[in-house]
C-alpha positions in Angstrom: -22.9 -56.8 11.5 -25.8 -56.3 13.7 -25.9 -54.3 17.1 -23.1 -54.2 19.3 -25.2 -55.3 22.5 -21.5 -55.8 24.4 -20.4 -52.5 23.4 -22.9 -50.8 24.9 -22.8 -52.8 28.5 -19.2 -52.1 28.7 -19.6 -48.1 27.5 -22.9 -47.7 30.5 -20.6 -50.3 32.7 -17.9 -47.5 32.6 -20.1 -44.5 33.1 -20.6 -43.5 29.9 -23.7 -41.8 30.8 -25.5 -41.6 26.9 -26.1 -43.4 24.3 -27.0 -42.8 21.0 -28.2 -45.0 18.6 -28.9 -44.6 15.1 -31.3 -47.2 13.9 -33.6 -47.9 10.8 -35.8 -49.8 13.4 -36.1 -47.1 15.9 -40.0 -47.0 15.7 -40.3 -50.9 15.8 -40.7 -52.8 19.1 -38.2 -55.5 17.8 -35.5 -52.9 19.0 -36.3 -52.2 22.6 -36.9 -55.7 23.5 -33.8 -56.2 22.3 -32.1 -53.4 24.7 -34.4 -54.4 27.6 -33.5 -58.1 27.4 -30.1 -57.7 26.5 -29.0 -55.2 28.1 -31.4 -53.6 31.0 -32.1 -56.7 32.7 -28.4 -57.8 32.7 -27.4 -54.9 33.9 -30.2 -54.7 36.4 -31.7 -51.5 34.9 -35.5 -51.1 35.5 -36.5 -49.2 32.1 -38.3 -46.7 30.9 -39.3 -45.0 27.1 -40.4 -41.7 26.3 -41.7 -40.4 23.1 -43.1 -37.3 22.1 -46.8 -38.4 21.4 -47.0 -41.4 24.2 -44.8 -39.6 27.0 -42.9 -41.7 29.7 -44.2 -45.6 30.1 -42.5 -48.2 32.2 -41.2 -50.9 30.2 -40.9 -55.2 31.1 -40.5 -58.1 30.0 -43.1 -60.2 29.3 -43.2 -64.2 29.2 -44.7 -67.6 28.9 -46.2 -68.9 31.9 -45.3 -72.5 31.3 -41.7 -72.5 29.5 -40.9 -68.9 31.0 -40.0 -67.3 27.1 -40.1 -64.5 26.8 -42.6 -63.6 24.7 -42.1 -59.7 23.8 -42.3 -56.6 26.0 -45.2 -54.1 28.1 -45.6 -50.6 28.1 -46.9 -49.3 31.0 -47.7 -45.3 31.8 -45.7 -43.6 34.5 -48.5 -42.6 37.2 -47.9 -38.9 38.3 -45.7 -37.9 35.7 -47.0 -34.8 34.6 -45.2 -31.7 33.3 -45.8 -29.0 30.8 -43.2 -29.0 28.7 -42.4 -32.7 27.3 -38.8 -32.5 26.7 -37.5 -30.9 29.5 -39.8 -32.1 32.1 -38.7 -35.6 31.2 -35.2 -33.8 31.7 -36.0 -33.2 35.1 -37.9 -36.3 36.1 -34.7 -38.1 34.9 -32.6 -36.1 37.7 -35.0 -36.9 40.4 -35.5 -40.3 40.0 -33.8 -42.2 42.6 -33.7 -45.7 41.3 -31.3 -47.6 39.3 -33.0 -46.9 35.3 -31.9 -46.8 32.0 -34.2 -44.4 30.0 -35.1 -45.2 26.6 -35.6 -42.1 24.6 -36.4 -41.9 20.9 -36.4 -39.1 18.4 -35.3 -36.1 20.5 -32.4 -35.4 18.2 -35.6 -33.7 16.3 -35.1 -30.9 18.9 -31.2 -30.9 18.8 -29.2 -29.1 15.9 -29.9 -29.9 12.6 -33.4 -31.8 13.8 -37.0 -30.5 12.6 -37.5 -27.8 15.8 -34.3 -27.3 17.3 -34.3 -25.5 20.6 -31.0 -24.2 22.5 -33.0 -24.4 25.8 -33.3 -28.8 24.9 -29.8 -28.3 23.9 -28.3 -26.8 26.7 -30.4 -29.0 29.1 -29.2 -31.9 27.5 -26.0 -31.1 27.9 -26.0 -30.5 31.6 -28.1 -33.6 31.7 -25.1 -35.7 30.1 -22.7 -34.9 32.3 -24.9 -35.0 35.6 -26.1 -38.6 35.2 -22.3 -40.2 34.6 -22.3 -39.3 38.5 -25.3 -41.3 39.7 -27.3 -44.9 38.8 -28.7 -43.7 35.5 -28.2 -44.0 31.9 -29.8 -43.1 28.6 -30.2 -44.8 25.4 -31.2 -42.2 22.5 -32.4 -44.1 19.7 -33.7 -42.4 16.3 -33.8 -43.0 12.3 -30.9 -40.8 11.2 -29.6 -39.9 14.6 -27.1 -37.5 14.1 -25.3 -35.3 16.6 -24.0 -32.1 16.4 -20.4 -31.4 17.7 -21.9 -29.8 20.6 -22.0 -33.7 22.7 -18.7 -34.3 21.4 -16.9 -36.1 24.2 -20.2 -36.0 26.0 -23.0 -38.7 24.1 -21.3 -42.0 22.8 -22.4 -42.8 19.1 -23.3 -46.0 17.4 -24.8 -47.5 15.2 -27.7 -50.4 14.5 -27.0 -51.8 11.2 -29.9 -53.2 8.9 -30.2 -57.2 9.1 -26.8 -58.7 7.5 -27.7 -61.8 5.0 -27.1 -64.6 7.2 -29.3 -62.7 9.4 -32.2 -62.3 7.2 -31.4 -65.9 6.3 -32.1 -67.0 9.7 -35.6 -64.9 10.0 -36.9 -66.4 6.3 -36.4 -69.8 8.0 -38.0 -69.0 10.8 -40.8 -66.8 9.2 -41.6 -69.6 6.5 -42.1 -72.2 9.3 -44.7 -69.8 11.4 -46.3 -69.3 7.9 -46.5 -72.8 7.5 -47.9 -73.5 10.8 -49.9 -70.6 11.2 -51.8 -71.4 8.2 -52.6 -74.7 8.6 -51.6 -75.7 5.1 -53.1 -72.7 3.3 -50.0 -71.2 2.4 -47.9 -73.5 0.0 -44.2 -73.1 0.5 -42.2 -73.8 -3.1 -38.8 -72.0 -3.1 -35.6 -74.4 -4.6 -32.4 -72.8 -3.3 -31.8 -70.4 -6.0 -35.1 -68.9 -5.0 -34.2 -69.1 -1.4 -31.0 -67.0 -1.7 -32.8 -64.6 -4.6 -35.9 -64.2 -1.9 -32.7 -63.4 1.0 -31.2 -60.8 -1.3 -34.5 -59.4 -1.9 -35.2 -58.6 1.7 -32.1 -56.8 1.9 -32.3 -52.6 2.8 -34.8 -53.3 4.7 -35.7 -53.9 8.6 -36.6 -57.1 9.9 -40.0 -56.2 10.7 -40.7 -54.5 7.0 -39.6 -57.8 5.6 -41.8 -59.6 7.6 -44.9 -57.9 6.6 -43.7 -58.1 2.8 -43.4 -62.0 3.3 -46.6 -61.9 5.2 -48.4 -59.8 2.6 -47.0 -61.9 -0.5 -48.1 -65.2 1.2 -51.7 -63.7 2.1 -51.6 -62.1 -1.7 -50.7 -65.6 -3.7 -51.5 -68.3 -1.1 -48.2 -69.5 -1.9 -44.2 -68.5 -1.2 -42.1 -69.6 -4.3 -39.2 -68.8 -6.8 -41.6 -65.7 -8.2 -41.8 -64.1 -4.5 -38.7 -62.4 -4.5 -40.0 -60.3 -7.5 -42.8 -59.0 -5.4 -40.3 -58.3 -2.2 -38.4 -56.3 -4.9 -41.1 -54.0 -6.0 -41.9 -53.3 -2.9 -38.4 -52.5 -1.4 -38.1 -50.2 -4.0 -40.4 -48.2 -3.3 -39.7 -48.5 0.4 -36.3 -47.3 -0.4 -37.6 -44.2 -2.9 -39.0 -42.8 0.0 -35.6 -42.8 2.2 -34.0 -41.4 -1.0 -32.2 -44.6 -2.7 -32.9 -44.7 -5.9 -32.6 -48.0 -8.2 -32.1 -48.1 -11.9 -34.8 -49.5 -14.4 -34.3 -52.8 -15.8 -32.8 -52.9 -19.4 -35.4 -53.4 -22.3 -32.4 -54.6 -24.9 -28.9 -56.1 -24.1 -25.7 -54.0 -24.4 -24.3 -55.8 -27.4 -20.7 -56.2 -28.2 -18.9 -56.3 -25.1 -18.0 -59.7 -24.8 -14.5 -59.2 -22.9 -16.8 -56.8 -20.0 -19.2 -59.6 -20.5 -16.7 -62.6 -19.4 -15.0 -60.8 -16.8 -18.2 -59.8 -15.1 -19.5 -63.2 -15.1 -16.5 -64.5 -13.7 -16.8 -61.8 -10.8 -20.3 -62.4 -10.0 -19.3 -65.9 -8.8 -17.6 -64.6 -6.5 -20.4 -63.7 -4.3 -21.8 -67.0 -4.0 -21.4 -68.9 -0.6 -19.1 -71.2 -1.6 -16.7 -68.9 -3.3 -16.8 -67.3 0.4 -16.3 -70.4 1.9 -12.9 -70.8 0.3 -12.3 -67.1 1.4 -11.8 -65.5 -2.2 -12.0 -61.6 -2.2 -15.3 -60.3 -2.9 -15.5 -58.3 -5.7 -15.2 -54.7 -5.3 -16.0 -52.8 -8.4 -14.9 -51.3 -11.9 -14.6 -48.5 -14.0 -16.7 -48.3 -17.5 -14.8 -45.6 -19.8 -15.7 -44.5 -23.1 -17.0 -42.6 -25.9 -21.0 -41.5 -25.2 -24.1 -43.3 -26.1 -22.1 -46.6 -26.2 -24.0 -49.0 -24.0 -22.1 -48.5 -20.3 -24.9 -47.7 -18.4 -27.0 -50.5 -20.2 -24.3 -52.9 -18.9 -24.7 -52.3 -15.9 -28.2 -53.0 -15.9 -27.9 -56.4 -17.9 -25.2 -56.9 -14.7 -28.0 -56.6 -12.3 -30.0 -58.8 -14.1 -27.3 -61.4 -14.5 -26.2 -61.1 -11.1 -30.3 -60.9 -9.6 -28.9 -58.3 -7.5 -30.7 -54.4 -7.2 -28.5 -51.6 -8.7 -28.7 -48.4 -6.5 -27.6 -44.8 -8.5 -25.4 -42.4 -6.5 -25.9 -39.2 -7.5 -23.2 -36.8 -6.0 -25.3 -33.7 -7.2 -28.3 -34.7 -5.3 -26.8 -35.3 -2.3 -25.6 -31.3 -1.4 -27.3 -29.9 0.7 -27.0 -26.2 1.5 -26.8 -26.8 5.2 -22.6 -27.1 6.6 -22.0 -31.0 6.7 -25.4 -32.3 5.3 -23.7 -33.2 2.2 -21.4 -35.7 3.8 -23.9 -36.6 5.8 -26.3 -37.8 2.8 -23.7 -39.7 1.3 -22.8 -41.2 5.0 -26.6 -42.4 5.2 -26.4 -43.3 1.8 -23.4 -46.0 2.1 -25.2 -47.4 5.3 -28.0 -48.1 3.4 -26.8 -49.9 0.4 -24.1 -51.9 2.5 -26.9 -53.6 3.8 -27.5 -55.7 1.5 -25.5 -57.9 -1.7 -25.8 -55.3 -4.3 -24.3 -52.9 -7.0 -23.9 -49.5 -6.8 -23.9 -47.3 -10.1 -22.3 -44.1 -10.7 -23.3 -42.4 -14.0 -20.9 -40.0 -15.7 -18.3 -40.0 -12.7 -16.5 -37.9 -14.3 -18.9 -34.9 -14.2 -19.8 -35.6 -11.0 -16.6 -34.7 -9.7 -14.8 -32.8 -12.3 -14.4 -29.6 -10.5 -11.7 -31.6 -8.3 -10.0 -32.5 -11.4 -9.6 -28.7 -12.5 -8.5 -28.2 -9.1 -11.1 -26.0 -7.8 -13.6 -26.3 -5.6 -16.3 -25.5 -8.1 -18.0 -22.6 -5.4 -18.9 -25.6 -2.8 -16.1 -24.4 -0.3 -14.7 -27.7 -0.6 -17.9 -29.8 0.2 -17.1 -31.9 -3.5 -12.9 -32.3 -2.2 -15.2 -33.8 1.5 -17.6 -35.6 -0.6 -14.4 -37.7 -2.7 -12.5 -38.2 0.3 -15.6 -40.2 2.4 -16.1 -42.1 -0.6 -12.5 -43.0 -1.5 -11.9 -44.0 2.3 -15.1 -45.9 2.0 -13.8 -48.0 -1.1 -11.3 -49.0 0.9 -13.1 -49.7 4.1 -15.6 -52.1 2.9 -12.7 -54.2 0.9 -11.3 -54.8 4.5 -14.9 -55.7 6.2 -15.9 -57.8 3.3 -19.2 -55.3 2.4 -20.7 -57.4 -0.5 -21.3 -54.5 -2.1 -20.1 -53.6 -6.3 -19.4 -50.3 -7.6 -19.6 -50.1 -11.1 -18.8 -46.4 -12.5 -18.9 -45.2 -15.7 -17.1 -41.9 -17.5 -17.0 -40.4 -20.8 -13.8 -38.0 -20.1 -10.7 -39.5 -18.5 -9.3 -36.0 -18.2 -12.1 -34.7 -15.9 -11.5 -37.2 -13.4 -9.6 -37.2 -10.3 -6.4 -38.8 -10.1 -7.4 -40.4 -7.2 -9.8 -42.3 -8.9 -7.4 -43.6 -11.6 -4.8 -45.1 -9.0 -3.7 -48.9 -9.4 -5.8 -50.8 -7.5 -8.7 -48.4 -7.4 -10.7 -50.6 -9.0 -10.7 -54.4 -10.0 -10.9 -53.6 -13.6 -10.9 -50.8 -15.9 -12.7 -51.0 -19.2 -13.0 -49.2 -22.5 -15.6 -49.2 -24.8 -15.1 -47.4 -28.1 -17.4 -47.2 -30.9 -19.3 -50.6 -32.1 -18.0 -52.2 -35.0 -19.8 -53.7 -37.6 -20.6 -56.9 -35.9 -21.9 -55.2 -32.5 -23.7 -52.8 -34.6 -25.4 -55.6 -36.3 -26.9 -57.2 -33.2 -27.8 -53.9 -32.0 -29.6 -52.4 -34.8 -31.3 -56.6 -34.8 -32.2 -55.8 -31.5 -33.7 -52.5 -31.8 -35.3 -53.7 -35.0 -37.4 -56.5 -33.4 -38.5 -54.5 -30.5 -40.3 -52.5 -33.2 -41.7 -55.1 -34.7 -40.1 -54.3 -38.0 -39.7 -57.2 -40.6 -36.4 -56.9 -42.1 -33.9 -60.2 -43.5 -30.6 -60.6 -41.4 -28.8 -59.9 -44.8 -30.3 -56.5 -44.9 -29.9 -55.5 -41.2 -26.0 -56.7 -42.1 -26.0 -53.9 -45.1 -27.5 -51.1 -42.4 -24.6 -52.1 -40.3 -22.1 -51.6 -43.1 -23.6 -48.0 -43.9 -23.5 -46.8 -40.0 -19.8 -46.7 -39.7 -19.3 -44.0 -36.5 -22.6 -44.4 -35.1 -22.7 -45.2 -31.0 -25.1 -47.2 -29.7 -27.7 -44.2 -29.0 -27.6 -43.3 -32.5 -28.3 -46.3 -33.8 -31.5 -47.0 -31.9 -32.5 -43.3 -32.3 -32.5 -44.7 -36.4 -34.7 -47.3 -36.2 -36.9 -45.0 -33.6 -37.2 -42.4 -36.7 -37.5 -44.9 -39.4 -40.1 -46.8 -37.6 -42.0 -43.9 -36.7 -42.5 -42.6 -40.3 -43.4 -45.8 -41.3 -46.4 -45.8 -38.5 -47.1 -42.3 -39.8 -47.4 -43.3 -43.5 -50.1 -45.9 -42.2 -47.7 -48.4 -42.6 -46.3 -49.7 -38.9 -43.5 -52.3 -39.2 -43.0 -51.7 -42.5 -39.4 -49.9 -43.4 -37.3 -50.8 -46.5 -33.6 -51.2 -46.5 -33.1 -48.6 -48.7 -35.4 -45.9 -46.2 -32.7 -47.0 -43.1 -29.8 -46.4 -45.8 -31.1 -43.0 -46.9 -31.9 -42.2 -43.2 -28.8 -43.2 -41.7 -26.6 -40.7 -44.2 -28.7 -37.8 -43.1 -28.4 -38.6 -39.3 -26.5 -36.5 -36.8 -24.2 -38.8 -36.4 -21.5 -37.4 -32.9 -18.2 -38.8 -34.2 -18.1 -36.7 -37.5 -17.8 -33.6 -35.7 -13.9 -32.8 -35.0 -13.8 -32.0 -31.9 -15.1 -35.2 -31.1 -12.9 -36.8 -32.9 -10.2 -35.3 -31.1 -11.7 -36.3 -27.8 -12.4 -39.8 -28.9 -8.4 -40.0 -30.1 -7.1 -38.8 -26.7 -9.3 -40.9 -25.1 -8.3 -44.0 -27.2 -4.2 -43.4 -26.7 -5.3 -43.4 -22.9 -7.5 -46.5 -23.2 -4.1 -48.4 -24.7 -2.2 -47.9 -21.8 -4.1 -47.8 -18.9 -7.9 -49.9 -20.0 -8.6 -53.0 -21.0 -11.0 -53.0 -24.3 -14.4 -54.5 -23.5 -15.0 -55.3 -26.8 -12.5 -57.9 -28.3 -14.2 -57.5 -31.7 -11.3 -55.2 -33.7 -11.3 -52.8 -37.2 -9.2 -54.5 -39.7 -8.5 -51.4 -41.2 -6.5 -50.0 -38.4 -4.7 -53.3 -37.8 -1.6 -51.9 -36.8 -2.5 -50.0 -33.9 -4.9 -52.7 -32.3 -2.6 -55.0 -31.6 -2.5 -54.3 -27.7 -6.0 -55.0 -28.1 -5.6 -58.0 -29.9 -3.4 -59.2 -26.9 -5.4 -58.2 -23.8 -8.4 -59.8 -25.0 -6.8 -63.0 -24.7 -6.7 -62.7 -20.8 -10.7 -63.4 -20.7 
């Protein structure tokens, strides 16, 4: 969804006399050329900006002399404006201008509540500013990164917001941008991108502005002299880093596969079809997300990351814990910015050990926050539901090692596409794992034998069994011998390993968790322990839905 241009003609058409717009692009021109030409000239506004560092410049359109295009946008100073205090002379000169104007003004939320230097004398001006301007021929637009009011101009400051590019947005740009490319360099620039690599390179650009993505494109076409199928790869890394900085954090890229989960597998690659246009076209439900539950050091956070690999989409970690924030409502409003963010763009969020990060709800306490945690659940739960109904192409994917710390709220029917649960490997899985760990090592060891190790690590979750060939491998480097470990050295080492699932209380964690998984989870691996036949049967059925 980009900006509501309508919206605000018919909120300053009705006296609404401020604005304020939260924008990603509030430093970029692209923004107030947009407002001028779409809104101010309309409307019959002559306009005006103001900020801190450049003080108040007249602002017009500029255009083409021979087609009349317009062609972007001047700023020009305001003669005689002079004052000594910035803020609240432009305050004043605001009240005594006598022409029709609509006053561009970005980043003065800095001096509101909860800005960088707040100041009750802005504040209370403001405020008195807001209510005398609804009265004459003026209007203000406040536009800032992160524009967020405090309750003080409730009823008084209308608030929006300027969402980043949509995908068929950014789509549009890329063609445009790859044909000014083309033209601009005569040639110089090859252009190589089949379709796949088209929509990849879209995704790509996705959390980011318009004008960011165009200087990514720009920089990747005057780094490789060419824009192909491995151009996406360089938007990515870039992005990333882009995002960091604004707090959004993605997960790593997985060095192994998570082995053994062929049922999680299936239905995952079935759901990631779903995002492709022409799955839309038929209007099938986007996929909205699923929960991973199961005993620790199994591989659920690893599939995830093989997801975003199958997928080609970025995975973005929520983390509840780092999103408090000591100051009353900064918590929510993290997560708030947080959510805009990501929604942004075709992607998958991950939440790691959900379970912990809202357990104190579980217990039914408010775990000393004074409720901020209860808050926290409640925007995200509402959220879950909200982007369903606005088609947000966005996938959460949690996972949780304790069903009983989670809220019930979370468990509901309907919560979540798909509920999995993924137990302990059995021999097979551990066999491909302990392969796969094996070769990464560069340890020389006959399929036959790997089979045997797999036979003599009953119990052992995924985690353990790399942390194995970790150990054995690094004695063997020790010993001067790299890449060179015996079968009987991993036998021997795997019967002295702490090993998680021999300790009873464990156990009894792992049993409860498995009666729950029967009923209410379907098992993401359809591989099955012969010697507990009799109590696998449900399993033995559900895996016959994939």
């Amino acid at each position: 969804m980009s900006l509501d241009i309508e919206l605000i003609k018919n909120r300053l058409n009705a006296a609404s006399g401020v604005i304020a717009i939260n924008s990603p692009n509030a430093v970029e021109d692209e923004l107030i050329t947009k407002l001028v030409a779409e809104v101010a000239e309309p409307l019959d506004y002559q306009t005006y900006y103001w900020n801190l560092t450049k003080s108040l410049r007249q602002v017009t359109l500029t255009r083409d002399r021979k087609s009349g295009a317009m062609t972007g946008i001047k700023k020009n100073p305001v003669e005689g404006f002079v004052t000594d205090n910035p803020v609240t002379g432009l305050f004043q000169h605001i009240r005594d201008c006598k022409e029709q104007a609509l006053f561009l003004i970005a980043n003065v939320h800095e001096f509101l509540p909860g800005g960088l230097q707040p100041n009750l004398f802005v504040l209370q001006d403001l405020i008195d500013l807001c209510r005398e301007i609804k009265r004459s021929d003026k209007r203000i637009i406040l536009i800032g990164d992160r524009l967020r009011l405090s309750h003080h101009f409730d009823g008084v400051i209308f608030e929006m917001d300027n969402p980043l590019p949509t995908e068929t947005e950014r789509e549009q740009n890329l063609e445009f941008r790859l044909a000014d490319i083309k033209a601009q360099s005569r040639g110089k620039v090859q252009i190589d991108l089949s379709q796949p690599g088209k929509q990849n390179l879209i995704r790509a650009m996705g959390g980011i502005t318009k004008e960011e993505a165009d200087d990514l494109l720009l920089e990747a076409s005057m780094t490789h002299k060419t824009i192909n199928d491995n151009t996406a790869e360089f938007i990515k890394l870039r992005r990333t880093a882009k995002m960091k900085k604004r707090g959004i954090e993605t997960l790593d890229l997985p060095t192994v596969r998570a082995e053994g989960l062929d049922n999680l597998d299936r239905w995952l690659e079935r759901k990631g079809k779903m995002f492709s246009p022409k799955a839309q076209e038929y209007g099938l439900d986007l996929p909205g997300g699923c929960l991973i539950v199961g005993v620790q050091g199994t591989g659920k956070s690893l599939a995830v990351k093989n997801m975003a690999v199958t997928w080609q989409m970025p995975v973005f970690n929520m983390n509840i814990g780092r999103m408090m924030d000591k100051h009353v409502g900064g918590s929510e409003e993290n997560l708030d910015t947080f959510l805009k963010e990501v929604e942004s763009q075709t992607c998958i969020v991950c939440i790691e050990e959900l379970d912990k990060q809202f357990a104190a709800i579980a217990k039914n306490t408010t775990g000393g926050d004074g409720g901020t945690s209860q808050r926290l659940l409640g925007t995200f739960l509402q959220w879950l539901n909200d982007k369903r109904e606005r088609r947000v192409p966005v996938f959460v994917v949690a996972t949780a090692n304790r069903i009983d710390h989670l809220p019930s709220e979370l468990l509901r029917v309907g919560r979540w596409d798909g509920t999995f649960y993924v137990g302990l490997p059995e021999r097979t899985a551990r066999t491909k794992i302990l392969k796969a760990h094996i070769q990464r090592r560069k340890i020389s060891l006959p399929d036959e034998q790997i089979a045997q190790i797999a036979t003599a690590t009953e119990g052992f979750n995924g985690a353990e069994l790399e942390q194995l060939v970790v150990s054995c491998a690094e004695e063997a480097f020790i010993a001067e011998r790299p890449g060179q470990v015996s079968l009987d050295e991993f036998i021997q080492a795997a019967l002295v390993a702490p090993v998680q699932s021999r300790n009873p209380d464990e156990q009894e964690k792992n049993r409860r968790l498995e009666e729950w998984a029967r009923q209410s989870a379907i098992p993401a691996s359809s591989e099955v322990d012969q010697s507990v036949e009799p109590e696998l049967d449900y399993a033995c059925d559900r895996k016959t839905r994939f």
